[in-house]
C-alpha positions in Angstrom: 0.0 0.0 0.0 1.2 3.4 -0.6 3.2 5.5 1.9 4.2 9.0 2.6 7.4 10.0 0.2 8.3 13.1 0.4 12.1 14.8 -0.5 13.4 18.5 0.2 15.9 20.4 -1.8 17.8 23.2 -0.6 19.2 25.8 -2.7 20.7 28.5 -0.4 21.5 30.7 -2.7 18.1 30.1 -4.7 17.2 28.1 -8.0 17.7 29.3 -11.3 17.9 26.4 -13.3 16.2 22.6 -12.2 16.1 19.7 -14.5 15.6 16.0 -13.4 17.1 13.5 -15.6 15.2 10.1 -15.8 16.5 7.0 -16.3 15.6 3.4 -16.2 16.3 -0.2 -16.2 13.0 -0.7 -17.7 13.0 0.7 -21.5 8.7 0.9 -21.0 9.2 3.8 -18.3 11.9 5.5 -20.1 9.3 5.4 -23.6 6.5 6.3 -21.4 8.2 9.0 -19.7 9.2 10.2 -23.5 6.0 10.0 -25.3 4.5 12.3 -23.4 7.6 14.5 -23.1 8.1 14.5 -27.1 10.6 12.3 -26.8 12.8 13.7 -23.8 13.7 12.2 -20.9 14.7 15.6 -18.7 12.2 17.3 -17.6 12.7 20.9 -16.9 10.8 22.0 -13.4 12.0 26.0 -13.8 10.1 26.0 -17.6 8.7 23.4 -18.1 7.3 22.4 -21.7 3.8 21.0 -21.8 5.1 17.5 -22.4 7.0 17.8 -19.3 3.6 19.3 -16.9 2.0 16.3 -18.7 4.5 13.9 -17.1 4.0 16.2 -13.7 0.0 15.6 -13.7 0.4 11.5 -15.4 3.0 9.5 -13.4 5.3 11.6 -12.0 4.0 14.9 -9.5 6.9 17.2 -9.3 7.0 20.6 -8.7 7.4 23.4 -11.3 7.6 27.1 -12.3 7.2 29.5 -9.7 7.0 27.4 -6.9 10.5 26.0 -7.9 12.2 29.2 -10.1 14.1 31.4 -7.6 13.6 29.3 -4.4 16.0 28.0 -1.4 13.6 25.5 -0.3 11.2 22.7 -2.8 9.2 20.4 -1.5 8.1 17.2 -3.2 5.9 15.0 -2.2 5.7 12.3 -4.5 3.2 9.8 -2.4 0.7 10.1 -5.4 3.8 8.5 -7.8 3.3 5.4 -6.1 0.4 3.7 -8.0 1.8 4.6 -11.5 5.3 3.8 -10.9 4.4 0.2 -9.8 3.1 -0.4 -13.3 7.1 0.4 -14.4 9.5 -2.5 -12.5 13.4 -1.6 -12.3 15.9 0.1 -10.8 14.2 4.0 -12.2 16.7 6.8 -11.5 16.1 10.5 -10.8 19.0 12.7 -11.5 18.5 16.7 -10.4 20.5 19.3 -12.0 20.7 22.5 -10.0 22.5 25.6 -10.9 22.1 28.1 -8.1 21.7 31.8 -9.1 25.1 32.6 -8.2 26.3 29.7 -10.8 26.9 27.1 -8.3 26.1 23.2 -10.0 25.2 20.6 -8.1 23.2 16.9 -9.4 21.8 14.8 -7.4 20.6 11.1 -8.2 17.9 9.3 -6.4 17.0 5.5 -7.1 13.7 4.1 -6.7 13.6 0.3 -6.6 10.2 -1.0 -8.2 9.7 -4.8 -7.6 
């Protein structure tokens, strides 16, 4: 049954750009992720295209635009991921680019274990 999953980022010197990277051991998530993205698998959470909010709203719930753009502090909570993503088994990997306003790079890579 699904549980509470939620991640914080901090930025202290604030967002200005935030892309996640997705990636997959199963080649169904990764075309899933990129049929509704046009055929990308980042998805950009500053400005996002509307493939990418259509990814946000279908499988994955991520934050974007202003509630990302220019902030120290995200919150995701992506309990409501859980029912899709157990549709997609494999090792499914989230990699966040951030570049601070002041130019400072940092990526991140989460792993979600789908059995």
């Amino acid at each position: 049954s699904p549980f509470v999953f939620t991640l914080k980022a901090s930025v202290p010197n604030k967002v200005k750009y935030f892309t996640v990277e997705v990636k997959s051991t199963n080649p169904v998530f990764i075309g899933a992720v990129g049929d509704i993205n046009v055929g990308s698998n980042i998805l950009d959470l500053v400005n996002p295209s509307d493939g990418a909010k259509a990814v946000f709203s279908e499988i994955l719930p991520f934050p974007y635009g202003d509630v990302v753009n220019n902030q120290s502090e995200i919150d995701f909570d992506l309990s409501d991921a859980q029912t899709p993503l157990l549709a997609f088994t494999g090792t499914h990997t989230f990699i966040m680019h951030v570049t601070d306003q002041s130019g400072c790079k940092k990526d991140i890579a989460i792993n979600l274990v789908v059995e």
